[in-house]
Each structure stands twice: as C-alpha cells, then as structure tokens.
C-alpha positions in Angstrom: -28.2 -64.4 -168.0 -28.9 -65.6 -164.3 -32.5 -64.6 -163.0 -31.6 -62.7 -159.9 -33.6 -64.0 -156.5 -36.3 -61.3 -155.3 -36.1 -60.3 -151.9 -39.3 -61.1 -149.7 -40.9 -58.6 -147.3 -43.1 -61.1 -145.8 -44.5 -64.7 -147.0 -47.8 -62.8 -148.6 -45.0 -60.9 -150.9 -43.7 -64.3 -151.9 -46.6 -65.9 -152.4 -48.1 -62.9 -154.9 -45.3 -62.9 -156.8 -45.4 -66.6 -157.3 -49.6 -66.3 -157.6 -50.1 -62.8 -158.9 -51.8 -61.8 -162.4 -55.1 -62.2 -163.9 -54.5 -65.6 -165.5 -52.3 -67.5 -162.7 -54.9 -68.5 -160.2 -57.3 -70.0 -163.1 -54.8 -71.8 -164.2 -53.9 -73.7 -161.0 -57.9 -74.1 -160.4 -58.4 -75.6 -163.6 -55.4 -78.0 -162.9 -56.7 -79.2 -159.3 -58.9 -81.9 -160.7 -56.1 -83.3 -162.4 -53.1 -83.8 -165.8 -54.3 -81.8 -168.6 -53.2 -80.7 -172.2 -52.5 -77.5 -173.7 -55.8 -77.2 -175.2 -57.9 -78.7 -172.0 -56.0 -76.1 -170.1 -57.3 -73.3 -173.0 -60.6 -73.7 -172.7 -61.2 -74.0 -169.1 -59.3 -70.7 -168.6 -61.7 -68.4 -171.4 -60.4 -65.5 -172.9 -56.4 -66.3 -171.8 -54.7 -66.0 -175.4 -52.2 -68.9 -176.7 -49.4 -66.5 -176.0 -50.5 -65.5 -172.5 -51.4 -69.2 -171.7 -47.7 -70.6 -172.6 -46.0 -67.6 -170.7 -47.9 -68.2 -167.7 -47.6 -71.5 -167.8 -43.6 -71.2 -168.2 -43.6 -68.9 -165.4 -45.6 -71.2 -163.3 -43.0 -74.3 -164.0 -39.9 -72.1 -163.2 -41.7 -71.5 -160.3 -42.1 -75.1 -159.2 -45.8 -74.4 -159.4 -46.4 -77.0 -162.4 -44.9 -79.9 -163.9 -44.4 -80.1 -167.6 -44.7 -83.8 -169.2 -43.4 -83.9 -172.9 -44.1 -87.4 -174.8 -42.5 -88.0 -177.5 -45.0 -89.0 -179.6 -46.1 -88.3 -183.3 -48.2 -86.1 -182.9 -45.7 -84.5 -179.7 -47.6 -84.6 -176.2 -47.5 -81.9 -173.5 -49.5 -82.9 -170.4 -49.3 -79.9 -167.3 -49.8 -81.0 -163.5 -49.5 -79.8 -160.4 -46.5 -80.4 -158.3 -46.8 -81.0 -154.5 -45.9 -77.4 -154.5 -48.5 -76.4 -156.4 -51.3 -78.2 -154.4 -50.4 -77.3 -151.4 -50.5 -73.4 -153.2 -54.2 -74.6 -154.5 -55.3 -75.4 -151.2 -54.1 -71.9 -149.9 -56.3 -70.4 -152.5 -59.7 -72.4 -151.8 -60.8 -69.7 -149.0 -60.1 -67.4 -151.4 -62.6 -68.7 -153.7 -64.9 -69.0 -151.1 -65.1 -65.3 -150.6 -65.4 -64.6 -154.4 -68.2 -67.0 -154.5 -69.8 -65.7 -151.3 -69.5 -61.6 -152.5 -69.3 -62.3 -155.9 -72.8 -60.3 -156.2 -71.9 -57.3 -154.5 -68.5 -57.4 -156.2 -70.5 -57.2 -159.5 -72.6 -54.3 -158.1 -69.6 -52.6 -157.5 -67.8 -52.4 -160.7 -71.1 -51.7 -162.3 -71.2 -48.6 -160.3 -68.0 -47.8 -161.2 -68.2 -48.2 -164.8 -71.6 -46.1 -165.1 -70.8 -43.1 -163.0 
C-alpha cells in the first residue's frame, strides 16, 4: 500500500512531522558527531527501547533524515548517518538546544511543581 503524502500547513508543520516524538531529536543529536552502530546509537539515546530505536530509526530513513549502511559482513554490519538532509535538520535544531540548556532549570522547577501539587 502507497504511503499517502501529508498536506503541510506551514514549513513548522512539515518539519514536526519529520522531527516530532520524544526519541527523534536525540537521535539526530547523537548522530551529529558522526557514523554510528545500532548499539552506539542505544546507548547514547538512554531509556529508547530496541523496538522504539529501530522504528524511529526507519522512520527517520524514509524520511531522508538518515542513511542506512549494511555490510555484508559475518557478523552483518549496520552503520546509521546523517544525510545532507539531516544536517542541515541538526543545524536547525542547535538553537533549540540552546534554550533547553539555558532554561533547563526552571523547566525542571516546573514539572516538579506540577507533579507535587
């Protein structure tokens, strides 16, 4: 079955939907220094389950995002990258960052409140 092309309201629309999730945006950081393996990619992005961590990442290459080298080797190989795509999407994120690491304090404040009251 053919994956039907969403309609965009606006770039920030596109870009969600291409970024959005918990897991996503930690896996493009943890891929900006660089080619990594399955299990690199695992345990710089803590507490993303196997499952989780191959859907995303599927999702991501469909998406252009990442590219997906297979060796074939004994044992097999799978090496994940960014595409020019997907740095340029990296870059776009970096202010982002920058504001969690500036409020990340206050941001922590915050859902403490929340979860005591």
């Amino acid at each position: 079955m053919a994956k039907i092309k969403p309609s965009y309201s606006c770039g920030l629309d596109a870009a969600v939907d291409v970024v959005g999730g918990k897991w996503k945006a930690l896996i493009l950081w943890a891929l900006h220094d660089g080619t990594h393996r399955f299990g690199e990619l695992k345990r710089h992005v803590s507490g993303v389950s196997e499952k989780m961590l191959i859907q995303q990442l599927r999702e991501l290459e469909a998406d252009g995002i990442v590219h997906r080298e297979v060796y074939r080797e004994v044992p097999p190989r799978v090496e994940y990258s960014l595409t020019e795509l997907g740095q340029a999407l990296n870059t776009a994120l970096l202010p982002l960052g920058e504001w969690g690491d500036t409020f990340m304090e206050r941001i922590v404040a915050n859902k403490t409140k929340e979860t005591v009251a």
